[in-house]
PAGU-356111 format. One record per residue (C-alpha): residue number from 1; residue in three letters; z, y, x. Coordinates in Angstrom, 1 decimal, m for minus. Each point is the difference from the previous one (the first is absolute). Layout:
N
num  residu  pz  py  px
NUM  Ala  Z  Y  X $
...
This chain:
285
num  residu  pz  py  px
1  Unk  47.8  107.3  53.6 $
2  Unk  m0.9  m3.4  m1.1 $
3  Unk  m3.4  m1.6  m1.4 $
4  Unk  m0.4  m2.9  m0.8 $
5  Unk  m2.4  m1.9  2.2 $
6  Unk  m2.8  m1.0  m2.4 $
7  Unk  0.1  3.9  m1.5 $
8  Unk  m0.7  1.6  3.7 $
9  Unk  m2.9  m2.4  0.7 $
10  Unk  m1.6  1.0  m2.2 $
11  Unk  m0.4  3.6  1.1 $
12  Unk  0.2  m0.3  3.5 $
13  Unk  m2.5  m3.3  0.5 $
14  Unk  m2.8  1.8  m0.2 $
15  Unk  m3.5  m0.5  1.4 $
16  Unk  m0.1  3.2  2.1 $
17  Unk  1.6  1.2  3.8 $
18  Unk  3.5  m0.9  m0.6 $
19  Unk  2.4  3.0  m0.6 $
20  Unk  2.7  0.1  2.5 $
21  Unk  2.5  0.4  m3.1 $
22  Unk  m0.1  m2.0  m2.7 $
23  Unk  m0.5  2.3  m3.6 $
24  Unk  3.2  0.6  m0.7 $
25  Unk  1.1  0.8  2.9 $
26  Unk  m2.1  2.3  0.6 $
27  Unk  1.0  1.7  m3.2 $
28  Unk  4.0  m0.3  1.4 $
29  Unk  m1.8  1.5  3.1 $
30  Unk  m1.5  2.8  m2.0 $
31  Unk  3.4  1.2  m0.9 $
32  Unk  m0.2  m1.5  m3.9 $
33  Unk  3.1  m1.1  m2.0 $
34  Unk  0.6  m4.0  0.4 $
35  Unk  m0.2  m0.5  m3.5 $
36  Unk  m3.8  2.1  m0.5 $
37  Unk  m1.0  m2.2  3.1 $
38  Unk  0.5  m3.0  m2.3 $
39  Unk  m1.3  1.8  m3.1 $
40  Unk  m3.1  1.1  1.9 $
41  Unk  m0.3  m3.6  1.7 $
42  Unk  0.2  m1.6  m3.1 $
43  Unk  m3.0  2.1  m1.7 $
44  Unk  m2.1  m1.1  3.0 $
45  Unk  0.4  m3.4  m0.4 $
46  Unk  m0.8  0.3  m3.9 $
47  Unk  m3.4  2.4  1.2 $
48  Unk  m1.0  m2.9  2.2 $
49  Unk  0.4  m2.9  m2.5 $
50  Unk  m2.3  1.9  m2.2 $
51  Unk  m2.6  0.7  2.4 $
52  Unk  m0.2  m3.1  1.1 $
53  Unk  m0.4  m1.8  m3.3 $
54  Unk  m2.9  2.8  m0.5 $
55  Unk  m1.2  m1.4  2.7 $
56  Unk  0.1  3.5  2.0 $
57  Unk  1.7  1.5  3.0 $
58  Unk  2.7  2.6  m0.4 $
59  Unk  m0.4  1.6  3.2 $
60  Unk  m3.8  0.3  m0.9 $
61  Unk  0.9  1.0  m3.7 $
62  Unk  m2.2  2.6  m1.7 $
63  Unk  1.2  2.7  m2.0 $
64  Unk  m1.3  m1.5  m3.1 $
65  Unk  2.2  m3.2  1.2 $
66  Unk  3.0  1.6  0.0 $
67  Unk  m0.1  2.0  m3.2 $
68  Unk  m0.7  m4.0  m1.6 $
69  Unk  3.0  m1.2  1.9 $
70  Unk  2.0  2.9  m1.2 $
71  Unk  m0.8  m0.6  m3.9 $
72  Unk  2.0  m3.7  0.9 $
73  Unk  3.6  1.7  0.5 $
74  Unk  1.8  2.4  m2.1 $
75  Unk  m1.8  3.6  m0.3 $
76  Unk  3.9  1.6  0.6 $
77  Unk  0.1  3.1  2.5 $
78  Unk  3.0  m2.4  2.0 $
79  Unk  m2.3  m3.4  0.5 $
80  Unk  m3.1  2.1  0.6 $
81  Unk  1.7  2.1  2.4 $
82  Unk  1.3  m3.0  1.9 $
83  Unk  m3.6  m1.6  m0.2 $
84  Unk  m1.6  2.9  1.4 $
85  Unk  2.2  0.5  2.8 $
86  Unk  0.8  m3.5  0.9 $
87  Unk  m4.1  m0.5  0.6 $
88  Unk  0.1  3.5  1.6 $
89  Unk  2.3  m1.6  2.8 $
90  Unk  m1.8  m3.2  m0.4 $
91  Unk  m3.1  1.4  1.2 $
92  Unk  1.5  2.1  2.7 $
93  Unk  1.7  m3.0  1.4 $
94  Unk  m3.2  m2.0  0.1 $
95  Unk  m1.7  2.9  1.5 $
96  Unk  m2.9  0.0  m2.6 $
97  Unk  m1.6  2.6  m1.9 $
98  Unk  1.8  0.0  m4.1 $
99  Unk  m0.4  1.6  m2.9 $
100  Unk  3.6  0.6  m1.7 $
101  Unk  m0.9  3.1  m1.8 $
102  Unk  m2.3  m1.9  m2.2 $
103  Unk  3.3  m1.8  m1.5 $
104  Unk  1.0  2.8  m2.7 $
105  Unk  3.7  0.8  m0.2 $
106  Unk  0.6  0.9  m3.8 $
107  Unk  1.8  3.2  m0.6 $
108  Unk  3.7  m0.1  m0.8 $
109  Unk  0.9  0.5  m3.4 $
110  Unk  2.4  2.7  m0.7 $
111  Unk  3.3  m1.3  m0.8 $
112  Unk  1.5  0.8  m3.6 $
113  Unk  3.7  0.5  m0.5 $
114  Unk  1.5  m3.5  m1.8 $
115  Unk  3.5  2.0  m0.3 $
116  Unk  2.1  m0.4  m3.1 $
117  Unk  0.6  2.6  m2.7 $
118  Unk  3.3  1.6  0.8 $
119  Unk  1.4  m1.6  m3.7 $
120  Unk  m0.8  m3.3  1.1 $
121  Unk  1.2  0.4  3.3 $
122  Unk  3.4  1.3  m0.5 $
123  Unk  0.4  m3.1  m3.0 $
124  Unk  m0.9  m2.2  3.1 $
125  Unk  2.6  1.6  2.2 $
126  Unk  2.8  0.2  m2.9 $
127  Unk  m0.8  m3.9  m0.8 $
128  Unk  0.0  m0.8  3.7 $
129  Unk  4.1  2.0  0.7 $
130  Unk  2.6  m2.5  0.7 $
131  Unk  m2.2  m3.4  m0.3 $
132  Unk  0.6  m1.7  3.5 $
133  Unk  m2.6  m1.3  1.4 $
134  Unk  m3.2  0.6  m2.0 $
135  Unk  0.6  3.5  m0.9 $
136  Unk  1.0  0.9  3.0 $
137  Unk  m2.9  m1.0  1.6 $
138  Unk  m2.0  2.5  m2.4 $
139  Unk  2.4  2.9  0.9 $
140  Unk  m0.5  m0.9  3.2 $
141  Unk  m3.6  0.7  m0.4 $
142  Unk  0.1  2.9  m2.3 $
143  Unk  2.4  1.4  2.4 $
144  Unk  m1.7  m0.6  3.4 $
145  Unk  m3.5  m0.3  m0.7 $
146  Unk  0.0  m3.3  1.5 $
147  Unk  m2.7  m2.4  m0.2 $
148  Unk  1.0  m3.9  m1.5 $
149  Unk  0.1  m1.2  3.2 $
150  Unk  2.5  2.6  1.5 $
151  Unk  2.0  m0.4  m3.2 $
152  Unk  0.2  m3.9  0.8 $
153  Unk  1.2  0.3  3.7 $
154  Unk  2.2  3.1  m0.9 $
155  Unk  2.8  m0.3  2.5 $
156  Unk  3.5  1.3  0.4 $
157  Unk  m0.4  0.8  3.3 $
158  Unk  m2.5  2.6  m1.3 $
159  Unk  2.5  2.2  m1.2 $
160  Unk  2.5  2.0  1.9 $
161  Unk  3.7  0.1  m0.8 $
162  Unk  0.2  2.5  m2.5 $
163  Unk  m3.3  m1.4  m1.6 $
164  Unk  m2.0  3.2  m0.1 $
165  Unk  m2.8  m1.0  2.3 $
166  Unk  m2.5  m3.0  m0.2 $
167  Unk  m1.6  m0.6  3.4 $
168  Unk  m2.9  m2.7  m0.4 $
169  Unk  m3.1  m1.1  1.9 $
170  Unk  m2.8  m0.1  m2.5 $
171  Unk  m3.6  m1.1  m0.3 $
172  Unk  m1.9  0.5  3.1 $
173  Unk  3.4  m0.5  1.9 $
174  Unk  0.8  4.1  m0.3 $
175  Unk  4.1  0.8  m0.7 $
176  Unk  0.7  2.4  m2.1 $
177  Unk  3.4  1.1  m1.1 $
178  Unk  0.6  1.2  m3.3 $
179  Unk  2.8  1.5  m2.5 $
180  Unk  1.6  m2.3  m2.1 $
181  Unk  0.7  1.6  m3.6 $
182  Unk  3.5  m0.2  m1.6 $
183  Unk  m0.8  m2.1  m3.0 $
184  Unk  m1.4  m2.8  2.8 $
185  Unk  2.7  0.1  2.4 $
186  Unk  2.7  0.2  m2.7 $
187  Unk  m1.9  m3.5  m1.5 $
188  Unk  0.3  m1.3  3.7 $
189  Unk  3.3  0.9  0.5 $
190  Unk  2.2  m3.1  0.7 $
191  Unk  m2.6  m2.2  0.2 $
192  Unk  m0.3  m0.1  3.8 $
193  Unk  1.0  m3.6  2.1 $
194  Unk  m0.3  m1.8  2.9 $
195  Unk  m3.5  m1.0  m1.8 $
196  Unk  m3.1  2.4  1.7 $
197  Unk  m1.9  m0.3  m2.9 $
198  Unk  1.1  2.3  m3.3 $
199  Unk  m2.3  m2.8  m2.0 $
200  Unk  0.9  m3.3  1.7 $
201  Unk  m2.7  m2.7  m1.2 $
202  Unk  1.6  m4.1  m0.4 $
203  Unk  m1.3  m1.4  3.1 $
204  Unk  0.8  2.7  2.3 $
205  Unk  m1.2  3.2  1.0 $
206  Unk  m0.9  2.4  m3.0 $
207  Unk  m1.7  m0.3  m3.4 $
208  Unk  m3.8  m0.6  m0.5 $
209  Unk  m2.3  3.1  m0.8 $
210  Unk  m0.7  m1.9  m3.1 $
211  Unk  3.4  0.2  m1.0 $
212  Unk  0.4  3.4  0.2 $
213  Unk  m3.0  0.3  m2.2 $
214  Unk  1.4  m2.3  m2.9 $
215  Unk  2.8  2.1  0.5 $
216  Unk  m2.1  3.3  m0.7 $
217  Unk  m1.3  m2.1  m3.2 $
218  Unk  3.4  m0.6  m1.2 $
219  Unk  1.5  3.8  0.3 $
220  Unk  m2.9  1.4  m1.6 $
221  Unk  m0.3  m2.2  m2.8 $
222  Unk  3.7  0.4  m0.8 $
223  Unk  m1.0  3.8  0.1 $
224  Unk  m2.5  m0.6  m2.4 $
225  Unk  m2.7  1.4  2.2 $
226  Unk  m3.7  m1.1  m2.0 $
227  Unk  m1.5  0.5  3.0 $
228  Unk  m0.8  m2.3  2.3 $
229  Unk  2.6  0.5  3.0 $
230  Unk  m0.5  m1.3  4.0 $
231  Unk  1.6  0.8  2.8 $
232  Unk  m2.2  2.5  1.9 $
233  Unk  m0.1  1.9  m3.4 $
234  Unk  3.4  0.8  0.4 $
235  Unk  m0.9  1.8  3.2 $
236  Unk  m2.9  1.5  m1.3 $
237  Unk  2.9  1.3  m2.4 $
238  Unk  2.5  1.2  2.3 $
239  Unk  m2.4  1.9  2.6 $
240  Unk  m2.1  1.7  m3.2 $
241  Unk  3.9  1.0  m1.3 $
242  Unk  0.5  1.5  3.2 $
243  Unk  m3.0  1.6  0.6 $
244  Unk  0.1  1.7  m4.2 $
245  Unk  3.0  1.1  1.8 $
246  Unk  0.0  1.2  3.1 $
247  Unk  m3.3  1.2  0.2 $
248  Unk  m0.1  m1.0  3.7 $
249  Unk  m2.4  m2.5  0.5 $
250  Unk  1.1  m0.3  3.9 $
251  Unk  3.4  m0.7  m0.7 $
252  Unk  m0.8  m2.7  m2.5 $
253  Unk  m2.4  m1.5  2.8 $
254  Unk  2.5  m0.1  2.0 $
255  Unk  2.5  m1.9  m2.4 $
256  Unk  m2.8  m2.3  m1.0 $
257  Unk  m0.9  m1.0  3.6 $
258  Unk  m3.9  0.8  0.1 $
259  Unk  m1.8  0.5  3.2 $
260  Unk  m2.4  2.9  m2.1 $
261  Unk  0.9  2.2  m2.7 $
262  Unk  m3.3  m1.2  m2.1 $
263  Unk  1.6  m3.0  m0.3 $
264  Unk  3.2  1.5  m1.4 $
265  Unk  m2.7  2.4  m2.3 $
266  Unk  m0.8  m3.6  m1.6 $
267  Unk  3.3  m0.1  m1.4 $
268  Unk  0.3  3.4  m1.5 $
269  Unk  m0.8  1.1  m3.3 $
270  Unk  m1.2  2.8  m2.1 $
271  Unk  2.1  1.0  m3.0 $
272  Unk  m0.1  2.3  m2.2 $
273  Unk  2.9  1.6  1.2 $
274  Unk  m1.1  m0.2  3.5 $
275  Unk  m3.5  1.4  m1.2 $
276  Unk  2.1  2.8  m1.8 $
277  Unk  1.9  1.1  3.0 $
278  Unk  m3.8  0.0  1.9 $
279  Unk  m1.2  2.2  m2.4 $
280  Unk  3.1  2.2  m0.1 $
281  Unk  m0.2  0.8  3.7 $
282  Unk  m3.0  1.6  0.0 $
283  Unk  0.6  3.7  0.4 $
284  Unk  m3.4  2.5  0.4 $
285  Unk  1.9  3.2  0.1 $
């Protein structure tokens, strides 16, 4: 991992017995992810810039202190989190007595389905059928599940030969492979080169995520959806489709590519229909 020089010295020249690891090494040493040893750096060096324009000493730092520091950066359960724990370690490393729980980690809000209404949805799909590339790109996602970024570095090599299976490696670098649906690989069909990228961008490699989502813009206001239409919407969309459908919540997981099936929860909704059927299947005798 690399640090710029200035950034590490000011974490590891510090007025105390010097560690035998600098701080983020010691985090690399602690078995933590490369890129949360740079996060967790990074919110020790903005920690000590504050204490020391207080005029107070972080290692030293009162609860009081820390709950005043905190106030400074964004009061989001993510950047608290990383506060908390990156001063946790901080502490440990320096072998001094902390006081992390006094940072409060704000509760996650629950998420709330963004999906689609199934009329607007199936005009974004029929505007989208047979426009090369921009609609495509939206069956793509309708049809996958896949997030912008994913849609942008789609490539052919993805797909075996008789295009029914998608193989990918998504976010938090986990592969999945997933069915590809007859309208998609029927839109696909024949478009396959020597190119890797389905969505080749003008300088190389593939297109921007921004242009997928201009893309999205286009296709839905030729579908004359009123509502305001983004990428991860249409995934919201598709996985809330699926789950109105299948009533399996682990299957559409498993298609989404979460880690934990409260995160795929986030994405379903309750209809009336599927409030019906709930109702419907209760049986007393």
């Amino acid at each position: 991992m690399s640090l710029p020089a200035e950034r590490l010295a000011t974490v590891t020249a510090l007025p105390t017995a010097e560690p035998v690891l600098p701080y983020d090494e010691y985090l690399l040493g602690r078995g933590l992810a490369e890129k949360t040893a740079i996060t967790y750096t990074r919110e020790v060096e903005l920690a000590l810039a504050w204490f020391d324009v207080q005029h107070l000493d972080l290692a030293a730092a009162l609860p009081s202190q820390l709950i005043a520091y905190a106030e400074t950066r964004p009061n989001t359960p993510a950047v608290r989190a990383h506060l908390r724990s990156a001063l946790r370690y901080w502490w440990e490393w320096r072998e001094v007595r902390g006081w992390p729980d006094a940072i409060r980690v704000p509760a996650n809000k629950p998420m709330i389905c963004k999906a689609l209404d199934d009329v607007d949805a199936r005009a974004m799909v029929s505007a989208a059928r047979e426009w090369w590339q921009e609609g495509t790109a939206v069956l793509v996602m309708v049809y996958l599940a896949l997030r912008n970024k994913e849609v942008a570095g789609l490539r052919w090599d993805g797909f075996d030969d008789p295009m029914e299976w998608y193989t990918l490696v998504g976010k938090s670098n986990r592969t999945r492979t997933i069915p590809v649906h007859p309208v998609l690989a029927g839109e696909l069909g024949g478009r396959r080169n020597g190119y890797p990228y389905a969505f080749p961008g003008r300088s190389g490699g593939h297109v921007s995520h921004s242009t997928v989502s201009n893309w999205v813009n286009k296709v839905a206001l030729e579908a004359g959806v009123k509502e305001k239409v983004w990428p991860h919407r249409l995934r919201h969309t598709t996985l809330a489709m699926m789950n109105d459908n299948t009533r399996d919540l682990r299957t559409t997981q498993a298609f989404a590519g979460h880690s934990r099936p409260e995160t795929t929860a986030g994405y379903a909704r309750a209809t009336a229909r599927n409030l019906r059927a709930a109702s419907d299947a209760l049986d007393f005798g």
